[in-house]
N, C-alpha and C positions, 0 to 999 in steps of 0.2 A: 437112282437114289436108294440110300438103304436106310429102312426106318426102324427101331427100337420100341419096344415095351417090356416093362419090367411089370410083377406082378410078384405078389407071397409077404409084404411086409404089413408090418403090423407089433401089436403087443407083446411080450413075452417074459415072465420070470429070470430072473437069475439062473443060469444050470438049464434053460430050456435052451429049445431048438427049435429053428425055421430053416426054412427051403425056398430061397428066390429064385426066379424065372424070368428068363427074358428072350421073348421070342424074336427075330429078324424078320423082313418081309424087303419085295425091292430086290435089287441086284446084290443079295447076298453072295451070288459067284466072285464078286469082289473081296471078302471078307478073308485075310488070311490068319486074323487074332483076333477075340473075345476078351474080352474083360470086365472085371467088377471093380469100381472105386466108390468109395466113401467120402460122407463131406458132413460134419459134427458143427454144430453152431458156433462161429465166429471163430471154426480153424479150417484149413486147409486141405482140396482134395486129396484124399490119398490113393495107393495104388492096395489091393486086395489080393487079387487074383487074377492071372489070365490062363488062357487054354490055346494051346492051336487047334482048327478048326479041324484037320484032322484025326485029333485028339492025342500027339503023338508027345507032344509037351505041355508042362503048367507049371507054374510058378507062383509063389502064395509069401505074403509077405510076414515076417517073423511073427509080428504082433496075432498071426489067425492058423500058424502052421501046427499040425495035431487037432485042429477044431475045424477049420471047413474045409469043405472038399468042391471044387470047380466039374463040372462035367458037360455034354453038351449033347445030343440028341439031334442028328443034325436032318434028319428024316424030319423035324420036326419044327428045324432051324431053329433050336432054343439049346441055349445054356443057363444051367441052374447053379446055384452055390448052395451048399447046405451048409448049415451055418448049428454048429453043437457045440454044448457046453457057454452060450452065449452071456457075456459081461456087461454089466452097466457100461464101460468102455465102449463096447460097439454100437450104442446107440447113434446113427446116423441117417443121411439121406444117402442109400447105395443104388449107383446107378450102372448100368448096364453100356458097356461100348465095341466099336467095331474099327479095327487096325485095317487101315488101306493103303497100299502104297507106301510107308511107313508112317503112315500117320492116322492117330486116334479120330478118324474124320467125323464121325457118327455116335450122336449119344442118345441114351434113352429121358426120359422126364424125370425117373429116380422114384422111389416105393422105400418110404419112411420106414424105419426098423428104430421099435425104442425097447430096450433092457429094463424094465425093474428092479431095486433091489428087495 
């Protein structure tokens, strides 16, 4: 089994910046994608960002490209999003997941991210 935590959300201005984390633990040797999706009250998860786990690809969805950056630490089996230049828009619940097999088999609890304006 592979288990999920996410950690780094919280408050933040208009024009600030955070740094999500989400460690793996478990049979992470199973793990060949990372990812971050979002989920806003009363709409739909979205897709954010992923990474291959040996950091060789990433992919970042229009709405966050030029603002966050995906990366991963794998000594340390965490991948982080830094998240800059942050928008009322991206207030969400962002959760942390793990691609198996071809499939998003593993998610994390999720770490509230809310924008100010």
């Amino acid at each position: 089994q592979v288990q999920l935590v996410e950690s780094g959300g919280g408050l933040v201005q208009a024009g600030g910046s955070l740094r999500l984390s989400c460690t793996a633990s478990g049979r992470t040797y199973h793990i060949n994608v990372l990812g971050w999706f979002r989920q806003a009250p009363g709409k739909e998860r979205e897709f954010v960002a992923t990474i291959t786990w040996s950091g060789a690809g990433t992919n970042y969805a229009d709405s966050v490209k030029g603002r966050f950056t995906i990366s991963r630490d794998n000594a340390k089996n965490t991948v982080y999003l830094q998240m800059n230049s942050l928008e009322p828009e991206d207030t969400a619940v962002y959760f942390c997941a793990a691609h198996i097999n071809s499939n998003w088999a593993y998610w994390g609890q999720g770490t509230q991210v809310t924008v100010s304006s």
